[in-house]
N, C-alpha and C positions, 0 to 999 in steps of 0.2 A: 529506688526511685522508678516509678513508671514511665515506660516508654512514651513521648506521642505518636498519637497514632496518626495514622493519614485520612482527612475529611473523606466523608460521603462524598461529596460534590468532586473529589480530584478521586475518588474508586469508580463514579457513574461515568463520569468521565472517560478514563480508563477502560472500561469495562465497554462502552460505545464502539469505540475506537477497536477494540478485541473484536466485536461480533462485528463490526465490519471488515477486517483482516479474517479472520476465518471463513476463505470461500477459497475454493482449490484458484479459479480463475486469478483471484486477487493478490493470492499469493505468489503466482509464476506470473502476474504483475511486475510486481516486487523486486522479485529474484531479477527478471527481465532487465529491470530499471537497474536493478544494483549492479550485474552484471556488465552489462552494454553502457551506462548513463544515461544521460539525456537523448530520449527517442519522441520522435514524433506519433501519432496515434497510427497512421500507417505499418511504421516499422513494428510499433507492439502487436497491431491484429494478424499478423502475415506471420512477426515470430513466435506468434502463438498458434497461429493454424485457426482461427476462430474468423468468423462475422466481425464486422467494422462496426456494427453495432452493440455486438456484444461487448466489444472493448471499452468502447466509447459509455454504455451503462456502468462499468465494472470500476471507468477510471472515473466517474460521474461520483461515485459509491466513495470513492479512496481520497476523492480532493473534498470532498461536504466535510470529512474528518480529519484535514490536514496532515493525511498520511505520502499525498502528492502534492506540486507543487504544477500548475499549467503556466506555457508562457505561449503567446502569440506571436509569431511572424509572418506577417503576410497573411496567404490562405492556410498554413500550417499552425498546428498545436502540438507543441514538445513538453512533456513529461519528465521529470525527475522525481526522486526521493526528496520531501521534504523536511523529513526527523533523520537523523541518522540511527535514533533508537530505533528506530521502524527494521533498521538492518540489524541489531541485535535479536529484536525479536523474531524475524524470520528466521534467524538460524535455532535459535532454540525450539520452533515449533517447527522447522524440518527437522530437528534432532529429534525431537517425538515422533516422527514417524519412523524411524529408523530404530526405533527398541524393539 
């Protein structure tokens, strides 16, 4: 019996969602998030050492793909991980760096 296979539309999908996780920024994102929780855009561009701008494009990039999740308080926006697969896959593709 053959297997089914999994739609084009859930692989483009997929596949979106990859080329937006693969940027070093995006990924110490990620890690940041997974590690720390829920951070505001302050605490991510400071624990990154980068521009408040750059963060702000990078988590811009990461929420259009549902890979974050923004919440508003106030004058502040906090950040989490929105999939929990998001944290499987970052460790698998930090394990590829490490071959």
């Amino acid at each position: 019996m053959k297997e089914d296979l999994t739609s084009f539309q859930v692989l483009d999908k997929s596949a979106e969602i990859l080329k937006v996780i693969a940027h070093p920024i995006r990924l110490a994102i990620i890690e940041l998030l997974y590690k720390k929780g829920e951070s505001s855009v302050t605490d991510i561009y400071q624990g990154l050492d980068i521009e408040q701008s750059v963060a702000s494009y990078h988590l811009k990039n990461l929420r259009m793909v549902n890979v974050v999740l923004s919440k508003r308080e106030g004058t502040k926006i906090y950040y989490s991980i929105e999939n929990e697969n998001v944290i499987q896959i970052f460790h698998n593709i930090s394990n590829l760096g490490q071959m």
